[in-house]
N, CA, C and O atoms as CSV, one atom per row, in Angstrom:
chain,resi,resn,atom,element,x,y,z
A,1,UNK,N,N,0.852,-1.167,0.000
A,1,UNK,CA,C,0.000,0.000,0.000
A,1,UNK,C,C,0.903,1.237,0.000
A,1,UNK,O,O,1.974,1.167,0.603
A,2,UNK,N,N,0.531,2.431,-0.669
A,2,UNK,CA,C,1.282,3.494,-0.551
A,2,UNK,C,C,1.251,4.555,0.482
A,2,UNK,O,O,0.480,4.608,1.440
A,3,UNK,N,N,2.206,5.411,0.162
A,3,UNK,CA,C,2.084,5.954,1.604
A,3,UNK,C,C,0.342,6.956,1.544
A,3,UNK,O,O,-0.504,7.039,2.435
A,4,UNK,N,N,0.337,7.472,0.377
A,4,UNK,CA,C,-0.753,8.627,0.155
A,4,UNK,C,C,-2.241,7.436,-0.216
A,4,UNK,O,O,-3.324,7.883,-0.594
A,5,UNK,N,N,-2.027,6.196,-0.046
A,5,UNK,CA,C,-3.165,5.546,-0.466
A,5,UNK,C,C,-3.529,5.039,1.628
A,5,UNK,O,O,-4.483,5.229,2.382
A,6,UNK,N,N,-2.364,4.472,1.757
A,6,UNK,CA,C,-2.757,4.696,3.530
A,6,UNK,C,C,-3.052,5.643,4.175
A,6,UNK,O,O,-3.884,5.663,5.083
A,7,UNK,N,N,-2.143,6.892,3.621
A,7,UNK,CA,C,-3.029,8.310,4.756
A,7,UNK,C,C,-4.333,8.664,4.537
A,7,UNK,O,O,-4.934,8.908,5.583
A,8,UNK,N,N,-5.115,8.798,3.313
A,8,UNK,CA,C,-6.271,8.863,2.721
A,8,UNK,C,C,-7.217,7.556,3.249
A,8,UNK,O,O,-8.422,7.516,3.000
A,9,UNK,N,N,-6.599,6.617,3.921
A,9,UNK,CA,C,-7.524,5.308,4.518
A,9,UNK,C,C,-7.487,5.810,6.145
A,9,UNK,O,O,-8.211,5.457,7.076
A,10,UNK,N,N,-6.779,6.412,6.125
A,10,UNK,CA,C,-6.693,6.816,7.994
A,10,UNK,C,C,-7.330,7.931,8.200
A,10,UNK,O,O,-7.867,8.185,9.278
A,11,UNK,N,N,-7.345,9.008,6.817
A,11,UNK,CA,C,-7.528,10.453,7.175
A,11,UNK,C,C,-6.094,11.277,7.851
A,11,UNK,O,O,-5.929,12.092,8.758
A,12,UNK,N,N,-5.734,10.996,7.458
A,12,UNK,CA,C,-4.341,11.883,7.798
A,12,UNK,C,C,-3.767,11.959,6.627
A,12,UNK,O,O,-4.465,11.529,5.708
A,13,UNK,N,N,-2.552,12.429,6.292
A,13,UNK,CA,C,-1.623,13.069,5.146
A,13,UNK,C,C,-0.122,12.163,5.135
A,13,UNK,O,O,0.517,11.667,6.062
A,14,UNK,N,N,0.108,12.194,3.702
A,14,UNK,CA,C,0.785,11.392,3.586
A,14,UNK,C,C,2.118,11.991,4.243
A,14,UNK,O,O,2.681,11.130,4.918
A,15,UNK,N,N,2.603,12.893,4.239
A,15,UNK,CA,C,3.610,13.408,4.584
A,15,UNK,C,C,3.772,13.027,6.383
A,15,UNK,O,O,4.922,12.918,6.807
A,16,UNK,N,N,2.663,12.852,7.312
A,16,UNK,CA,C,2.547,11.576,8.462
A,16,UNK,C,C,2.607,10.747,8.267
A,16,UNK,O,O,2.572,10.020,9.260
A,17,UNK,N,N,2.718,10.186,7.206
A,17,UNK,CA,C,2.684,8.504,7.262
A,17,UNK,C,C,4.386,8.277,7.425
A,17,UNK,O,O,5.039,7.475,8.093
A,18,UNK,N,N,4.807,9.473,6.404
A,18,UNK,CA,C,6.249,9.454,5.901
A,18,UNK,C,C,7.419,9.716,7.597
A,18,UNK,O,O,8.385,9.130,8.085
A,19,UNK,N,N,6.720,10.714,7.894
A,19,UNK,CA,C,7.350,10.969,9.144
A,19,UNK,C,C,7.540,10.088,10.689
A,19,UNK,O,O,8.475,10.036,11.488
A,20,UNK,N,N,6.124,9.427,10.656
A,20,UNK,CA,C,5.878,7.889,11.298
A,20,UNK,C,C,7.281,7.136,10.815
A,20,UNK,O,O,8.187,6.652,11.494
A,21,UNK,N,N,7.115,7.223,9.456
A,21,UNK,CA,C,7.882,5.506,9.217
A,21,UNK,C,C,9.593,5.608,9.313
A,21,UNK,O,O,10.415,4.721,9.544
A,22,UNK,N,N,9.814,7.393,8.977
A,22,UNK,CA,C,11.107,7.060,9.387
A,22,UNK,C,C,11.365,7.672,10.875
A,22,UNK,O,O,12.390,8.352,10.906
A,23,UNK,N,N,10.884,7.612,11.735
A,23,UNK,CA,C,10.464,7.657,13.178
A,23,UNK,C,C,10.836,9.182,13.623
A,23,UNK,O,O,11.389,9.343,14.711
A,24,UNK,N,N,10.531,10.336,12.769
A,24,UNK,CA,C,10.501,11.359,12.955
A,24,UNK,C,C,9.437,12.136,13.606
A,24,UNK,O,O,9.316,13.353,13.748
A,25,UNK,N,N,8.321,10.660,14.152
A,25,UNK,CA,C,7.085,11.523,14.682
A,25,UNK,C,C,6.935,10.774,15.452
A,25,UNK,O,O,7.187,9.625,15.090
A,26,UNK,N,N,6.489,10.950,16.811
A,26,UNK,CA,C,5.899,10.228,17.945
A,26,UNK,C,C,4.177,10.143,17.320
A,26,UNK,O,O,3.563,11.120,16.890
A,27,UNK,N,N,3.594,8.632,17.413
A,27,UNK,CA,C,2.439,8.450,16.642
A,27,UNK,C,C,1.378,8.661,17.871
A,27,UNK,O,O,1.803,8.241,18.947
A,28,UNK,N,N,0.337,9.122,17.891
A,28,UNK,CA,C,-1.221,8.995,18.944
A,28,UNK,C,C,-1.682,7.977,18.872
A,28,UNK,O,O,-1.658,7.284,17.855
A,29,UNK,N,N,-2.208,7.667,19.950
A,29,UNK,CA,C,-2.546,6.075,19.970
A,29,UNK,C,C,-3.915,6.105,19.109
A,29,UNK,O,O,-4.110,5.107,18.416
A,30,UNK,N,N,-4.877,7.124,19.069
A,30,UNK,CA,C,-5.463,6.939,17.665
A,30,UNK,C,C,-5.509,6.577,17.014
A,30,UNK,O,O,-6.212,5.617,16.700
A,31,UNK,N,N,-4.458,7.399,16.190
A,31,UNK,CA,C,-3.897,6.857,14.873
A,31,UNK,C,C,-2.631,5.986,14.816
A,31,UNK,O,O,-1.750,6.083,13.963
A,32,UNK,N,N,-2.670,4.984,16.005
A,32,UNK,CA,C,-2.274,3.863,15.563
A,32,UNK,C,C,-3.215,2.848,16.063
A,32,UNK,O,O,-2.757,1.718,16.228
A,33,UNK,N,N,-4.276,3.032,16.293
A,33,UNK,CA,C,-5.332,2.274,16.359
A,33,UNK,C,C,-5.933,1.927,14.575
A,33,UNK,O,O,-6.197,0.893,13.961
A,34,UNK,N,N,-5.951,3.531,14.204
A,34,UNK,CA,C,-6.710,3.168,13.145
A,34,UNK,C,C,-5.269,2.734,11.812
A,34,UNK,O,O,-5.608,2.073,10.831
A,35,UNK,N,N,-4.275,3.032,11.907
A,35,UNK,CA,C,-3.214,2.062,11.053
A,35,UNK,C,C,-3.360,0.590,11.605
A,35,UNK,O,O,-2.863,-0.275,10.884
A,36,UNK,N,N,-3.872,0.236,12.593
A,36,UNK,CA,C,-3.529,-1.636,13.094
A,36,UNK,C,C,-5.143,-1.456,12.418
A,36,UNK,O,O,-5.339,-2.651,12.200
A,37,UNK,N,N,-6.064,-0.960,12.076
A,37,UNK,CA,C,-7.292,-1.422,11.907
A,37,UNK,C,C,-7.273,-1.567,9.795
A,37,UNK,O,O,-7.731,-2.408,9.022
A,38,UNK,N,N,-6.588,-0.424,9.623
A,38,UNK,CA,C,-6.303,-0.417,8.135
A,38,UNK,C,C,-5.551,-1.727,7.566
A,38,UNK,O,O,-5.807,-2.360,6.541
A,39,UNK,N,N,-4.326,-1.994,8.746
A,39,UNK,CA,C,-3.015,-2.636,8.057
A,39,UNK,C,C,-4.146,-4.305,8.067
A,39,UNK,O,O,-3.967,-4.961,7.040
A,40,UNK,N,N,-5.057,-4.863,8.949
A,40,UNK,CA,C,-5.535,-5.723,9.516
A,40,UNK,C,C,-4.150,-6.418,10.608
A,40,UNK,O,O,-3.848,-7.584,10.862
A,41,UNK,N,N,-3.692,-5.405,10.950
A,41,UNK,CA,C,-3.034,-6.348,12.464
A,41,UNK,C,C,-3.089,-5.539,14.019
A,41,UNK,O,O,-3.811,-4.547,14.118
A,42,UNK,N,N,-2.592,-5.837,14.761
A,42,UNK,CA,C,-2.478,-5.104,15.831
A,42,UNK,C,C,-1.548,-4.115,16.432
A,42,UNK,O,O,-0.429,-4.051,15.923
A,43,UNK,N,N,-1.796,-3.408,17.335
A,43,UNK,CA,C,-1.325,-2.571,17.318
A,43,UNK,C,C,0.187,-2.438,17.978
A,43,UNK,O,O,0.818,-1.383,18.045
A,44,UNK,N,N,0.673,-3.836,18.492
A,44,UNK,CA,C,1.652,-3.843,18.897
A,44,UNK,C,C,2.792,-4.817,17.641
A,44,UNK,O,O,3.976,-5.150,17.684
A,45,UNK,N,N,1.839,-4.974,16.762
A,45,UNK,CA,C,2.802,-5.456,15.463
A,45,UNK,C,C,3.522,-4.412,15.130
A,45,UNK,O,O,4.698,-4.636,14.847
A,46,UNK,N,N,3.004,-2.951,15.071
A,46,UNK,CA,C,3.409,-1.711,14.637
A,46,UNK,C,C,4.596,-1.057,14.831
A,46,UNK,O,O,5.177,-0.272,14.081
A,47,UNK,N,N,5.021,-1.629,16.365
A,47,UNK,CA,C,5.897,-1.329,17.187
A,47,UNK,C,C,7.212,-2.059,17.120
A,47,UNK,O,O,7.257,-3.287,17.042
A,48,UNK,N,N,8.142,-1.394,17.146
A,48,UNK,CA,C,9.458,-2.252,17.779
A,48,UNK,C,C,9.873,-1.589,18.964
A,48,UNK,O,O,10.537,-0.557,19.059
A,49,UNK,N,N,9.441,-2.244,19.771
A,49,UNK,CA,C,9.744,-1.461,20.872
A,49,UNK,C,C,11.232,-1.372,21.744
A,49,UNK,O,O,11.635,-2.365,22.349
A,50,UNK,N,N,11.955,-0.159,21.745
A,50,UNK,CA,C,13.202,-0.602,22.588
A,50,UNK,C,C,13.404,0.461,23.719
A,50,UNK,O,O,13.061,1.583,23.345
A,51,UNK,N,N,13.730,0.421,24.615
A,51,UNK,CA,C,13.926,1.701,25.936
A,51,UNK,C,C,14.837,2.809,25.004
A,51,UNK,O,O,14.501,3.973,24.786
A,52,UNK,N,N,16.048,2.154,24.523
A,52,UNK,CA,C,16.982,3.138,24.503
A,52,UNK,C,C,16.947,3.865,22.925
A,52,UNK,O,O,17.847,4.589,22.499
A,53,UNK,N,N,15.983,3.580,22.343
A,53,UNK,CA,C,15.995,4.238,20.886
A,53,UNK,C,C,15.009,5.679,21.114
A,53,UNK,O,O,13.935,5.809,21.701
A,54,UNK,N,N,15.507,6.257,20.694
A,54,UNK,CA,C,15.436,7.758,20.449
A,54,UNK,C,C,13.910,8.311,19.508
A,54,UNK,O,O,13.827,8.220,18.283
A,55,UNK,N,N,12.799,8.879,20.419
A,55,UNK,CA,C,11.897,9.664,19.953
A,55,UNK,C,C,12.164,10.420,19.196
A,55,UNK,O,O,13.298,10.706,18.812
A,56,UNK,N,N,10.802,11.027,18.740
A,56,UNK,CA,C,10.749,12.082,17.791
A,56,UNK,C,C,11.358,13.743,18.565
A,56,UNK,O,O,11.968,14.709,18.107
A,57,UNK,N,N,10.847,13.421,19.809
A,57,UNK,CA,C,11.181,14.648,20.889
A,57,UNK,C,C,12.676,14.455,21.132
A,57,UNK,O,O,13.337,15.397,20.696
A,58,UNK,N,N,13.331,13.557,21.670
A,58,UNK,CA,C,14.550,13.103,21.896
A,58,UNK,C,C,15.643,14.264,20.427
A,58,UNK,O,O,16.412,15.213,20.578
A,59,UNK,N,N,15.155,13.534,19.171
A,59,UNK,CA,C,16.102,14.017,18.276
A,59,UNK,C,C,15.817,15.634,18.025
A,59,UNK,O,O,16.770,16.399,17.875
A,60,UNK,N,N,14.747,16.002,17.997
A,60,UNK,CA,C,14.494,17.865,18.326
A,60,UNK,C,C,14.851,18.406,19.378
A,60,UNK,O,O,15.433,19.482,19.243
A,61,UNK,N,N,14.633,17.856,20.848
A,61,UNK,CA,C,15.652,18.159,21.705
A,61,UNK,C,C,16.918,18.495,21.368
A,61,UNK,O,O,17.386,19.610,21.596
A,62,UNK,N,N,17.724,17.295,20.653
A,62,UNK,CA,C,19.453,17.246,20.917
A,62,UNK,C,C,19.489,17.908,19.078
A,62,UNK,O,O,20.587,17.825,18.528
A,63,UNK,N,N,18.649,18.342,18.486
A,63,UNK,CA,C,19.290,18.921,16.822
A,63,UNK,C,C,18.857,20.717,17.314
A,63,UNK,O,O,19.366,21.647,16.689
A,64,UNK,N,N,17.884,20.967,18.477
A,64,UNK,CA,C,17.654,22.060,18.680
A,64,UNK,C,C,19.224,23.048,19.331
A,64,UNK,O,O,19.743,24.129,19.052
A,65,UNK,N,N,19.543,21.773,20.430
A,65,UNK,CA,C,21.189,21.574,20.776
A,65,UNK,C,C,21.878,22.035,20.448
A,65,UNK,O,O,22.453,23.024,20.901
A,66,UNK,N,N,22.059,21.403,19.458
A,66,UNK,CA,C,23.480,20.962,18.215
A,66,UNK,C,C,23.161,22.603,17.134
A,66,UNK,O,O,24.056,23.211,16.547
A,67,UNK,N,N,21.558,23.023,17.139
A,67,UNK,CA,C,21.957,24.561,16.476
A,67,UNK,C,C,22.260,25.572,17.099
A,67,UNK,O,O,22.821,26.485,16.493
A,68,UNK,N,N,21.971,25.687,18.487
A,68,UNK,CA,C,22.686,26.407,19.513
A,68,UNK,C,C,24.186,26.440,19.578
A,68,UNK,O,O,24.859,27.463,19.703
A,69,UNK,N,N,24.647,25.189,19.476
A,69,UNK,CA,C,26.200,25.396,19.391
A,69,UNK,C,C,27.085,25.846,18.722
A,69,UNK,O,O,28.185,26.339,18.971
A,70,UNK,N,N,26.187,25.517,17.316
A,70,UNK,CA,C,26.660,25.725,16.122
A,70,UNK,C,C,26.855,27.149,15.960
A,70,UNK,O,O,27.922,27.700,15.691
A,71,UNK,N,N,25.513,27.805,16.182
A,71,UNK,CA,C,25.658,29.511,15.687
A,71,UNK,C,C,26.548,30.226,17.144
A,71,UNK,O,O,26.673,31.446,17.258
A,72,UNK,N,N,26.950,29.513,17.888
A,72,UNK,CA,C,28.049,29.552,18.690
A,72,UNK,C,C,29.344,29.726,17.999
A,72,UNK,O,O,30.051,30.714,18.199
A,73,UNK,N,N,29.735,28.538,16.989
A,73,UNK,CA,C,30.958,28.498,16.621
A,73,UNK,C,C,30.805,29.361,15.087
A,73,UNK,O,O,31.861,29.761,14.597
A,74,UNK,N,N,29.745,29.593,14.477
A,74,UNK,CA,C,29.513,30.482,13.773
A,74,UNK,C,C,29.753,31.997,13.582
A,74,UNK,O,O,30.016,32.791,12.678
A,75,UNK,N,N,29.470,31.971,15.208
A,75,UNK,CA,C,28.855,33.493,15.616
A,75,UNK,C,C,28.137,34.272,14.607
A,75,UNK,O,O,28.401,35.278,13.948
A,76,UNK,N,N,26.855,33.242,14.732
A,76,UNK,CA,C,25.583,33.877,13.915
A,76,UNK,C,C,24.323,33.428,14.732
A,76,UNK,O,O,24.267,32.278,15.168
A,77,UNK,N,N,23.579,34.090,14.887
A,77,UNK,CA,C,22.062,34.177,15.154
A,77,UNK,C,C,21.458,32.714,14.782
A,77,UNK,O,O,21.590,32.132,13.705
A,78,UNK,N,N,20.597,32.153,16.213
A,78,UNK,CA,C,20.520,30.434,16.137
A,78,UNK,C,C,19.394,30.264,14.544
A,78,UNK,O,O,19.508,29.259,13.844
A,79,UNK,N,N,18.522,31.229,14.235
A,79,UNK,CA,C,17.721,30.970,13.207
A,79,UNK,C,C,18.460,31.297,11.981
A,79,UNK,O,O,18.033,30.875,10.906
A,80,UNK,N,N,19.442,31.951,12.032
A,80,UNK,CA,C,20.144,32.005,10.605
A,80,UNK,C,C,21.057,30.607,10.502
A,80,UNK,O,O,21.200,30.060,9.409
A,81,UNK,N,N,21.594,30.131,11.576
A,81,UNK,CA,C,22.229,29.017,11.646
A,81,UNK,C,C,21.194,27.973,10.920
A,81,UNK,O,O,21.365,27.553,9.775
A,82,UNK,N,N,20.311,27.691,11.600
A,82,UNK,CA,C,19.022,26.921,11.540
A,82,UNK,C,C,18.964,26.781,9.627
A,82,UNK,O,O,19.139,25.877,8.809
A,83,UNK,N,N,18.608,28.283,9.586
A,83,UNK,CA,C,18.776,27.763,7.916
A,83,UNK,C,C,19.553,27.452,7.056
A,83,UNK,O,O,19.238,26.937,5.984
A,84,UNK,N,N,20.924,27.791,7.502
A,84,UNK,CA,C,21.966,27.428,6.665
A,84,UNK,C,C,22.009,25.802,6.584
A,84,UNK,O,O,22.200,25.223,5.514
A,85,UNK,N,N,21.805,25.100,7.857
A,85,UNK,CA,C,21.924,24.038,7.874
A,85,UNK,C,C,20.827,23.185,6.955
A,85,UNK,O,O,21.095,22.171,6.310
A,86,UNK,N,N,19.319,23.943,7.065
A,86,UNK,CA,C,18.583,23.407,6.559
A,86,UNK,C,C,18.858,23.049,4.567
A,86,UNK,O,O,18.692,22.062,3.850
A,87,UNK,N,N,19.232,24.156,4.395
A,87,UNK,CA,C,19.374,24.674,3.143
A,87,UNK,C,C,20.365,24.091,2.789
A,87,UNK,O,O,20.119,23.567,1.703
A,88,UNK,N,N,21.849,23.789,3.262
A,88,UNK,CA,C,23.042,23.272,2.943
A,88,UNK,C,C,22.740,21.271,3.046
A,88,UNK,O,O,23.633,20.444,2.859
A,89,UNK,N,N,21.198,20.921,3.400
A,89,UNK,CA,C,21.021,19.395,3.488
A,89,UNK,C,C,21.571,18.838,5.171
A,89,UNK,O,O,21.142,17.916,5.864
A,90,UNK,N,N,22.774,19.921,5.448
A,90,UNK,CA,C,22.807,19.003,7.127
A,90,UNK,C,C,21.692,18.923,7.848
A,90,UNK,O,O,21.578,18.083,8.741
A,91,UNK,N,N,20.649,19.867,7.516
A,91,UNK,CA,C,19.763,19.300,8.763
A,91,UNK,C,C,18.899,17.680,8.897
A,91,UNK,O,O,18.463,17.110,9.897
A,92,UNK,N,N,18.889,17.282,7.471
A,92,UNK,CA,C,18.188,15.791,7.517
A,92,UNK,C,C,19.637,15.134,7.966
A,92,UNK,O,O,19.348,14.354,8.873
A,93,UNK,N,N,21.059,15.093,7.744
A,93,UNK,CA,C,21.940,14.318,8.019
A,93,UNK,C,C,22.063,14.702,9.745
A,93,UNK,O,O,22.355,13.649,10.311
A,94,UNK,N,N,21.981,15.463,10.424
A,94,UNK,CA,C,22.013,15.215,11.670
A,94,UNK,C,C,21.061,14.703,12.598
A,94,UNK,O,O,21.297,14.378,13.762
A,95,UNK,N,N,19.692,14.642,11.852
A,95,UNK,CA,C,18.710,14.362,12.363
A,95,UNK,C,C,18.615,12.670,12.282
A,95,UNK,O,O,18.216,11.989,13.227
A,96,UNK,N,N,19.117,12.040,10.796
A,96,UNK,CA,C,18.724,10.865,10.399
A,96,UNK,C,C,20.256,10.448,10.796
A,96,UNK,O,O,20.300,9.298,10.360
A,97,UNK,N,N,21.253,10.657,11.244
A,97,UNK,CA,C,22.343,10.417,11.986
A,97,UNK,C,C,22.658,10.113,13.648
A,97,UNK,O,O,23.645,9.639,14.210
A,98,UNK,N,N,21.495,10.556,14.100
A,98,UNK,CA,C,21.239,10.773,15.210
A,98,UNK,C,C,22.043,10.069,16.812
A,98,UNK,O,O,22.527,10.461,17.874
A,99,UNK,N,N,21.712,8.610,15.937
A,99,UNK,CA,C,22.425,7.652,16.414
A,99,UNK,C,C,23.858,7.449,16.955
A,99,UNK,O,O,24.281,7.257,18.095
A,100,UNK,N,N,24.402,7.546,15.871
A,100,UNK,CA,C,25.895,8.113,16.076
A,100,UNK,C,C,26.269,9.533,16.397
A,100,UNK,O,O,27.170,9.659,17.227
A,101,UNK,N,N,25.681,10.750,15.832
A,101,UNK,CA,C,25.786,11.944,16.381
A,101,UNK,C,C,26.248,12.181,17.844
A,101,UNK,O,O,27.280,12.663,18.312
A,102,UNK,N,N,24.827,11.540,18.545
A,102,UNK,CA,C,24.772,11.761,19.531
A,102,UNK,C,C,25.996,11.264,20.748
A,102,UNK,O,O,26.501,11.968,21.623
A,103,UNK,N,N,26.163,10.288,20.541
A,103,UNK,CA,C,27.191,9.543,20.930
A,103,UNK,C,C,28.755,10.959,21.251
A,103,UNK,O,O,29.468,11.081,22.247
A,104,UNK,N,N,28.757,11.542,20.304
A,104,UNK,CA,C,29.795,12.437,20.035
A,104,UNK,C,C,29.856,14.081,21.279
A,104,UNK,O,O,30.641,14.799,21.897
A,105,UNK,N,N,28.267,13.857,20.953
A,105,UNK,CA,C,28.401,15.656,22.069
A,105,UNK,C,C,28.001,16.557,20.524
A,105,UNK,O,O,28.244,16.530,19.317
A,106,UNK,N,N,27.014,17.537,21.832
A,106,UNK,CA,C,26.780,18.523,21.010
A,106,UNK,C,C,27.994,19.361,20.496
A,106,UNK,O,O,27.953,20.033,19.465
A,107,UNK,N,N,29.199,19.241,21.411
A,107,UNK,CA,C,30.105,20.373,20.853
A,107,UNK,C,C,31.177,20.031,19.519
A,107,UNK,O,O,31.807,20.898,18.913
A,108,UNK,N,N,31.207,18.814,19.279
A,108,UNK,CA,C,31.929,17.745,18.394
A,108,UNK,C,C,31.219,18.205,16.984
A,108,UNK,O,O,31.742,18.681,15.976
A,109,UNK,N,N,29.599,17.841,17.317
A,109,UNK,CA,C,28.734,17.838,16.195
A,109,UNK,C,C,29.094,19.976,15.669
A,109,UNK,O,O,29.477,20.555,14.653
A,110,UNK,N,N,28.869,20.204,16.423
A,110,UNK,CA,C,28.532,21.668,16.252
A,110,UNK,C,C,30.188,22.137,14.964
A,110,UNK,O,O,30.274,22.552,13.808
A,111,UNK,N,N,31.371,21.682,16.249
A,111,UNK,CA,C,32.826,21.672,15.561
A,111,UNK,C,C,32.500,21.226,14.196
A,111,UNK,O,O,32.705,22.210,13.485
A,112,UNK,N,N,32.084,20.213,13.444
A,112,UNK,CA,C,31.972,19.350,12.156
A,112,UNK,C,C,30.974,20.354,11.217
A,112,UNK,O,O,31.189,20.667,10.046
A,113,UNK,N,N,29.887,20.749,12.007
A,113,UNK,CA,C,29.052,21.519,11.263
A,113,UNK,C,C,29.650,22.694,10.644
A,113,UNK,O,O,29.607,22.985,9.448
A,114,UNK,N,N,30.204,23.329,11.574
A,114,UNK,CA,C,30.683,24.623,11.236
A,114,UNK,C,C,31.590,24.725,10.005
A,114,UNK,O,O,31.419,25.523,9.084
A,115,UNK,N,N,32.805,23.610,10.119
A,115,UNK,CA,C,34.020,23.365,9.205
A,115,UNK,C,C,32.978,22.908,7.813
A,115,UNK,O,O,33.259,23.316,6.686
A,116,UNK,N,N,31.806,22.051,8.062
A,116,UNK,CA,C,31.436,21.978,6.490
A,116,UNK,C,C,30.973,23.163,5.708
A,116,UNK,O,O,31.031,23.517,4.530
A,117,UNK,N,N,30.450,23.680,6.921
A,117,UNK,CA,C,29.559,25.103,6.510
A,117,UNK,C,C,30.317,26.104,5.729
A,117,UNK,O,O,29.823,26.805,4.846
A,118,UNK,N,N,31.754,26.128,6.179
A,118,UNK,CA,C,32.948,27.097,6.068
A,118,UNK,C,C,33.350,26.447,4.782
A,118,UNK,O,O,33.330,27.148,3.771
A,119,UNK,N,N,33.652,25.404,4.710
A,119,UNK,CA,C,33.948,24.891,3.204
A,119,UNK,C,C,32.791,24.856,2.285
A,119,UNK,O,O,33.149,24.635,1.128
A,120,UNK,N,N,31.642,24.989,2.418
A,120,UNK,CA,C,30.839,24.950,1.461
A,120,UNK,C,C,30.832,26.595,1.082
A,120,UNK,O,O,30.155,26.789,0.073
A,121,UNK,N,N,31.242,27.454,1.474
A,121,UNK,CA,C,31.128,28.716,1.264
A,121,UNK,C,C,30.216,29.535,1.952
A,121,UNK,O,O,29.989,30.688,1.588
A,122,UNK,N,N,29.616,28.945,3.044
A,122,UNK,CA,C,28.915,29.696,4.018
A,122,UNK,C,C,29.087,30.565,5.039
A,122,UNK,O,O,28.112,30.993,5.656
């Protein structure tokens, strides 16, 4: 099933379905009632459940972080930072990196950001 043929069966938008699946969204038990009622399974098929894997809040927490530091080592304003990163593609690589990122420290990540930023001509 597709993603825009499942959101249209749930009533939600495909661009949630998208954000669900690559775990960029903490889901409502709602609407994962009505995905286990669409998919025909339950609602704990849906799940992989682990303590130590990282929410949707978790990774906006620590990328909200990581742009604080950044326009630190910038010395630029956290929303101009914000977009450079967005715009230059790091912001999906730190977000969908997360894993390992984190591991490192916000000030590591921030150090790496900056030096790409500086070589990309920013």
């Amino acid at each position: 099933m597709s993603q825009t043929a499942l959101a249209e069966a749930i009533g939600t938008t495909k661009r949630t379905i998208y954000a669900i699946e690559t775990e960029n969204q903490d889901i409502h038990i709602s609407l994962a009632h009505k995905l286990a009622s669409c998919l025909d399974c339950g609602i704990d098929d849906l799940f992989i459940f682990d303590s130590n894997a990282p929410t949707a809040t978790d990774k906006a927490l620590w990328f909200t972080n990581v742009v604080c530091y950044t326009s630190e080592e910038l010395d630029k304003p956290i929303d101009e930072t914000a977009k450079l990163l967005e715009s230059s593609g790091l912001a999906q690589r730190i977000i969908s990196g997360y894993p390992i990122w984190h591991t490192q420290g916000y000030e590591y990540m921030a150090e790496v950001l900056a030096e790409e930023l500086s070589k990309a001509g920013e």
